[in-house]
MDTraj code that builds the backbone (N, CA, C; nanometers):
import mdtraj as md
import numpy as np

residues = "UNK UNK UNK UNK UNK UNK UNK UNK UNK UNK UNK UNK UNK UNK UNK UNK UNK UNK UNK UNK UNK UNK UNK UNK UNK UNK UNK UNK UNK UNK UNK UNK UNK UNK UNK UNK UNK UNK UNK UNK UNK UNK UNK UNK UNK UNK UNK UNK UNK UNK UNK UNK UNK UNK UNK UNK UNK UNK UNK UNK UNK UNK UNK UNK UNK UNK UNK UNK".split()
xyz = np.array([
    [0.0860, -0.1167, 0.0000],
    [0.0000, 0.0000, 0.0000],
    [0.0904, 0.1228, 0.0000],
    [0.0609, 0.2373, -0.0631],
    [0.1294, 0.3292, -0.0843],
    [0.0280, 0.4686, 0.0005],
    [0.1010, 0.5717, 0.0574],
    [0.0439, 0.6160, 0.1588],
    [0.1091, 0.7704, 0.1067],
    [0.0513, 0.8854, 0.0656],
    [0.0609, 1.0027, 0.0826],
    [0.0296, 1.1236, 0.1260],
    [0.1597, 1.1737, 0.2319],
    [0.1386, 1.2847, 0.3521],
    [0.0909, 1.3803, 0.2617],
    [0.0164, 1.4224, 0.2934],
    [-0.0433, 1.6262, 0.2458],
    [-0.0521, 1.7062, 0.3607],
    [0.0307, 1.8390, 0.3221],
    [0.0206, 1.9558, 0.4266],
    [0.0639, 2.0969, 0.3624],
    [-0.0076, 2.1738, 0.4130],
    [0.0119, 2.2896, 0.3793],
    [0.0958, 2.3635, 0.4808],
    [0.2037, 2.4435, 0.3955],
    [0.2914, 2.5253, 0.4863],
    [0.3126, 2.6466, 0.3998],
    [0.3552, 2.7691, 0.4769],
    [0.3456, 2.8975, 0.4767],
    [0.4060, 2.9458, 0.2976],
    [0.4838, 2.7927, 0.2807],
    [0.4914, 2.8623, 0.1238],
    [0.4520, 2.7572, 0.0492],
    [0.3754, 2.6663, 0.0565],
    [0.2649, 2.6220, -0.0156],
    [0.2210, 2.4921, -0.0006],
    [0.1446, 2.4208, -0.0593],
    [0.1356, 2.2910, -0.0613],
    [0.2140, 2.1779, -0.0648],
    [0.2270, 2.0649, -0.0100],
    [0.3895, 2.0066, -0.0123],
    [0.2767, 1.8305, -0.0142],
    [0.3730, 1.7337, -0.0780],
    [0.3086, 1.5663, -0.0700],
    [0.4340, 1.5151, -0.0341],
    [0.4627, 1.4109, 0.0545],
    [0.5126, 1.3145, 0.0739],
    [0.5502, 1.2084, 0.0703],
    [0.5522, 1.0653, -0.0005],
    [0.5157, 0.9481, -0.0245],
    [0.5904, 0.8445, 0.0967],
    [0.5638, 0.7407, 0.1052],
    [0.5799, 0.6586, 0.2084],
    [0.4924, 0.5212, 0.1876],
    [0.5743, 0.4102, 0.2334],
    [0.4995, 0.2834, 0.1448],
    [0.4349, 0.2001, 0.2984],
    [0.4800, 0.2831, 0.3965],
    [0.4460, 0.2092, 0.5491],
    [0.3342, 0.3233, 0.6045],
    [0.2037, 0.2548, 0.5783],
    [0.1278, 0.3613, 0.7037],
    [0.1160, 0.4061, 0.8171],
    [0.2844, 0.3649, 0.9095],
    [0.3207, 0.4066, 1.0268],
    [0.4004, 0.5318, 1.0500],
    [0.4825, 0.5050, 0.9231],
    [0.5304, 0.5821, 0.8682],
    [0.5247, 0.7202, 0.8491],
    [0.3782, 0.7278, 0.7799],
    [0.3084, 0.8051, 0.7149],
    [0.2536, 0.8814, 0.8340],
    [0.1905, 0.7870, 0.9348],
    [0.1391, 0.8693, 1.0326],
    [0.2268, 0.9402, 1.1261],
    [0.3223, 0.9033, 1.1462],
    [0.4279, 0.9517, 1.2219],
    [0.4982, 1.0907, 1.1123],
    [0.5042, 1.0990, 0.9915],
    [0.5506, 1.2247, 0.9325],
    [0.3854, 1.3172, 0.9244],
    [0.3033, 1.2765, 0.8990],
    [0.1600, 1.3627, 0.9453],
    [0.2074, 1.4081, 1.0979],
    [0.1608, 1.3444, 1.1766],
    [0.2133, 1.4158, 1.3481],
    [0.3058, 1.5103, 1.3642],
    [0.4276, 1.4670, 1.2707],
    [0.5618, 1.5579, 1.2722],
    [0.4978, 1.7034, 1.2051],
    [0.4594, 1.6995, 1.0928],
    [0.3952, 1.8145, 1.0072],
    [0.2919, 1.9211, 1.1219],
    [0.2206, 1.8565, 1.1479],
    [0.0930, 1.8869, 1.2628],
    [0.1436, 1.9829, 1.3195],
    [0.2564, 1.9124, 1.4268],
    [0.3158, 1.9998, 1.5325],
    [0.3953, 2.0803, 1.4936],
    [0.4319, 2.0774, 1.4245],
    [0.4974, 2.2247, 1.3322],
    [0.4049, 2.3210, 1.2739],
    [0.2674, 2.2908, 1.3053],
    [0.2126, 2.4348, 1.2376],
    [0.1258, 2.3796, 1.1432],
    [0.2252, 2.2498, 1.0394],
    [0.1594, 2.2899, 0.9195],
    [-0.0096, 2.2951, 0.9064],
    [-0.0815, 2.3397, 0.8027],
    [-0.2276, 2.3152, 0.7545],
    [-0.2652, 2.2239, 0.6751],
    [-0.4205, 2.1689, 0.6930],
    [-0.4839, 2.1000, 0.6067],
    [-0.3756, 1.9574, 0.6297],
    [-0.3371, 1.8772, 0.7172],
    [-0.2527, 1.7923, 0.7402],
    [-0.3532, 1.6587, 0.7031],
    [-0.2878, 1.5535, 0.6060],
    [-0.4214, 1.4688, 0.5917],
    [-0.3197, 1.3244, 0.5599],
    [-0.3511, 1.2268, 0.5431],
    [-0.2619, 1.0849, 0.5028],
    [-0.4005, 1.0591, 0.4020],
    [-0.3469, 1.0290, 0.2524],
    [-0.4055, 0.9416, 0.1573],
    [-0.3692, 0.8603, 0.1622],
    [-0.4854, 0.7381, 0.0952],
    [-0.4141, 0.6015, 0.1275],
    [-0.4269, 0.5438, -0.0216],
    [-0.3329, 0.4869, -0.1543],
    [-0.3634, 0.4409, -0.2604],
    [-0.4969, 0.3625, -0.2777],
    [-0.5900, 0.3309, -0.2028],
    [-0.7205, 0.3034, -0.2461],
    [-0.7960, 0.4094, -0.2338],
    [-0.7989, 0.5286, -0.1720],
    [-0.8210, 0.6147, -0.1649],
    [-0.9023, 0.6965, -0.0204],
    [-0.8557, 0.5886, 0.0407],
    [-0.8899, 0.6631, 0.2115],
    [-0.8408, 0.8095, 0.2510],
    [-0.8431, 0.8764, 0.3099],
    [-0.8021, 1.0040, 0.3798],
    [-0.7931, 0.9677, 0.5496],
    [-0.7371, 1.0092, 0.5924],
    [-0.7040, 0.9714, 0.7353],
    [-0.6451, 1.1403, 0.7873],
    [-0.7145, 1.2020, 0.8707],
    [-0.6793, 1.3353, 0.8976],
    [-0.5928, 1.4015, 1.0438],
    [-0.4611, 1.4094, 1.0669],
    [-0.3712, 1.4405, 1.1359],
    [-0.4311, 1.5760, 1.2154],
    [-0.4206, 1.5512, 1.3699],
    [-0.3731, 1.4526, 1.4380],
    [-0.4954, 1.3491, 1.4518],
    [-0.6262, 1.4226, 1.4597],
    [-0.7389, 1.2980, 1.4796],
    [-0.7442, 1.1941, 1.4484],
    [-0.7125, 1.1549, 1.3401],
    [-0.7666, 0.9965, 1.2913],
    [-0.6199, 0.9406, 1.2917],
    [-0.5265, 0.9733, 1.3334],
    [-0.3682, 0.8660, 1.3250],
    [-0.3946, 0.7646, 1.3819],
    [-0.4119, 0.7079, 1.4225],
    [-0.4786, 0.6046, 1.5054],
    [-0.5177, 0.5041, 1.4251],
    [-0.6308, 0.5685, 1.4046],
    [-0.7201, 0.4903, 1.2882],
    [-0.5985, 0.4558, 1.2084],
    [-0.5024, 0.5172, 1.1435],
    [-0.4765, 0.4897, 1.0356],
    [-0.3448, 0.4418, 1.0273],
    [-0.3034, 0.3657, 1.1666],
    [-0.1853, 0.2817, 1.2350],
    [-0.2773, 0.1478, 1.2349],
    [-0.3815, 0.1426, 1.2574],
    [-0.4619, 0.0605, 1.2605],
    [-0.5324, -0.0357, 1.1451],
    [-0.5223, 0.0664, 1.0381],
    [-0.5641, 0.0380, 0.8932],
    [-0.4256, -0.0615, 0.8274],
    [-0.3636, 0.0339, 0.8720],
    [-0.2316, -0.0186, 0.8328],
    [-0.2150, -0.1754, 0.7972],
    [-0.1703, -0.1789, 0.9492],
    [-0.1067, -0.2889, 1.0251],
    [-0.1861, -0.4034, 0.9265],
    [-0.3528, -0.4041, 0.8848],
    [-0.3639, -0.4829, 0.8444],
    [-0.3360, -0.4665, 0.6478],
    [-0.3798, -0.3698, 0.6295],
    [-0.3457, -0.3329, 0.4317],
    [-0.1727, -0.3128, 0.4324],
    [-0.1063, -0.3201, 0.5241],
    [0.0648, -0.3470, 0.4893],
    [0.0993, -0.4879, 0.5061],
    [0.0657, -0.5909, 0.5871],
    [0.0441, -0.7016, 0.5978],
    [0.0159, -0.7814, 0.4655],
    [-0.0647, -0.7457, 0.3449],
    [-0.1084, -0.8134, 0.2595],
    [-0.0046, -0.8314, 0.1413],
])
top = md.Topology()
chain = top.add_chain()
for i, resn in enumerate(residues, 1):
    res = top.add_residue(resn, chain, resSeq=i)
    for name in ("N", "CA", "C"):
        top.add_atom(name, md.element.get_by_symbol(name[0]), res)
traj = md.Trajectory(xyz[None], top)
């Protein structure tokens, strides 16, 4: 599964890629607490998972769609 960070920062929109959704959630959190905006994890089927609220969820999603 392929997993991409989105966040907005003071000079513009920025994506991330990352193939581990632990990963992913852990550079969302990092982004978060820095400020950035609109902080979100896509997931290649097309989930959204929204930083910091839903990380959880989406350590959780993971564990089982990285597994496969």
């Amino acid at each position: 599964m392929r997993y991409t960070v989105h966040w907005t920062a003071p000079s513009g929109p920025s994506t991330e890629l990352h193939a581990l959704g632990a990963r992913a959630a852990e550079r969302a959190m990092t982004f978060a607490s820095m400020g950035a905006e609109e902080v979100y994890v896509e997931t290649s089927d097309g989930r959204v998972f929204r930083a910091p609220a839903q990380m959880a969820a989406l350590v959780q999603y993971a564990q089982t769609a990285d597994a496969e």
